[in-house]
N, C-alpha and C positions, 0 to 999 in steps of 0.2 A: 504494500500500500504506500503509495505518495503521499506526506504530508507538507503543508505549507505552512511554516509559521507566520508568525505577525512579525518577525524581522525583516519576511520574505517583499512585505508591502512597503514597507517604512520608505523607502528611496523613492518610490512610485507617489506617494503622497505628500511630496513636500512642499505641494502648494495649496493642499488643502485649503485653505483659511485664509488665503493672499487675497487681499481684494483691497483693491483702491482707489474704487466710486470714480475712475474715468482719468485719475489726477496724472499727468505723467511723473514719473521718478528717473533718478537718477539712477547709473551703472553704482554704486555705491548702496543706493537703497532698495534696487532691485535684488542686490548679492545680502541685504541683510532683511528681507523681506523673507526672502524663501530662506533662507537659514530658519529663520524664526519659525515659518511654517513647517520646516521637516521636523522642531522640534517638539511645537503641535501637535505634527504627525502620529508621535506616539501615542498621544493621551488619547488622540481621535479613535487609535486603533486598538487600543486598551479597551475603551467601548465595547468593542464587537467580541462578543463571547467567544472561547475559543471552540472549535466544531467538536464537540465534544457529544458520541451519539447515545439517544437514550436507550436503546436495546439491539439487539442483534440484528444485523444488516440495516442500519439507519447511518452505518460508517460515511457512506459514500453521500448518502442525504444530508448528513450534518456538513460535511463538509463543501459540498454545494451552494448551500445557504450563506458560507465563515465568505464562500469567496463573491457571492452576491453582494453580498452587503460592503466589499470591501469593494468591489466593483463601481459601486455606486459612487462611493465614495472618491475613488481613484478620477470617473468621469467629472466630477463636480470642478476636482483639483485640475483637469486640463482646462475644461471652460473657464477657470479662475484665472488661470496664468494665459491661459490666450487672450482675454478682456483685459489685461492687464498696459495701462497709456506706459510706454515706454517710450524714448528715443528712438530716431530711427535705425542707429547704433547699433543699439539692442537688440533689434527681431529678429537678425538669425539665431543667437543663441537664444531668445525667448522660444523663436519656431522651430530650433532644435530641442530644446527640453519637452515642446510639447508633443512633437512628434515622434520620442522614445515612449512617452507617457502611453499615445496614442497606440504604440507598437507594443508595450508590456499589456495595457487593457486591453486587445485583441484577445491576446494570450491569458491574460486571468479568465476573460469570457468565454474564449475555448477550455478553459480550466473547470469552471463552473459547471457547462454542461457535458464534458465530458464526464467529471465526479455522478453529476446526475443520471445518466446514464448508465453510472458502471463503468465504463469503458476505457480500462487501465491503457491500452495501448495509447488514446486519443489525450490522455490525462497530460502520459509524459510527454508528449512532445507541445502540448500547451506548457504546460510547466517549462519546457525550453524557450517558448518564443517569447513568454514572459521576464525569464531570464534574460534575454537577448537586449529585450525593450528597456531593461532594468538597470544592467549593466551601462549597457551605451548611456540611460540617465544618467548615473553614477560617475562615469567617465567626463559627461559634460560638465555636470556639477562640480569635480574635483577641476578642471580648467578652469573655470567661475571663481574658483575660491569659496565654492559654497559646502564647506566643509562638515557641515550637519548632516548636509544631504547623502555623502559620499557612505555613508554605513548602511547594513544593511545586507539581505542575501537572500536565497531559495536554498533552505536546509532541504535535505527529502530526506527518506528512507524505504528500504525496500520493503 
C-alpha cells in the first residue's frame, strides 16, 4: 500500500493563504509572502485528518478522501498565487511556481481517484507525477530564496 503523508503536501501549498486584494508587491514581499504561507501550510494541513480507515477495506477510501481535501486545498493555493498583482518581473517565476503546483495537483487528482478505485498500479504513478510537480516546486522555490517552501517530500511505503 502507498501512503502519502502530510509532509508529502506541504511544498504544494505554500501559497495557501497568499492573497493580496489586487495590491502589487515587490520581489522582496513576494519571496516573504509565500515563505509565510508555506508556513501556514502546515497548520492548514494539520486540519485535514490523517486517512486513517474505520474498518476493513475502507484503506483505500480513507485515503481518497486525506487527498480530496488536500486537493482542494492545493487548487485554492494556485488560484491564490496566480491572482497575485506582481511586477512584470515576476510572472515567470510566479507562472513557474504555479504551473508545478498545476503539474503536482494533476497528480494528487490522479492520486485521489486512483486510491478510490483501488487501483494500486494507477496510484503509483500519480504519486510520481505529483512528485514531479513537487519537486520542480521545491526547486523553484529554493532559487526564490523561498526557503520555507523548499521542505517537504512523498514518503511511501510498500
Amino acid at each position: 500500500m502507498t501512503s502519502i503523508s502530510r509532509a508529502a503536501l506541504v511544498a504544494l501549498m505554500t501559497v495557501a493563504l497568499l492573497s493580496c486584494g489586487g495590491k502589487e508587491v515587490t520581489a522582496d514581499g513576494f519571496v516573504s509572502a509565500v515563505g509565510a504561507t508555506c508556513r501556514n501550510a502546515n497548520e492548514q494541513l494539520d486540519l485535514i485528518p490523517s486517512p486513517s480507515p474505520a474498518g476493513r477495506g475502507d484503506e483505500q477510501e480513507a485515503l481518497a478522501d486525506y487527498l480530496q481535501r488536500a486537493l482542494r486545498v492545493n487548487e485554492q493555493a494556485a488560484d491564490s498565487i496566480r491572482a497575485l498583482a506582481i511586477p512584470e518581473d515576476l510572472s515567470p517565476d510566479r507562472d513557474a511556481l504555479v504551473e508545478a503546483m498545476t503539474e503536482a495537483n494533476e497528480g494528487l487528482k490522479a492520486a485521489g481517484a486512483a486510491a478510490a478505485n483501488g487501483d494500486q498500479d494507477a496510484l503509483g504513478s500519480a504519486v510520481a507525477a505529483m512528485a514531479a510537480g513537487q519537486n520542480r516546486f521545491r526547486s523553484i522555490a529554493q532559487r526564490l530564496g523561498i526557503e520555507p517552501c523548499v521542505s517537504g517530500g512523498v514518503p511511501t511505503s510498500p
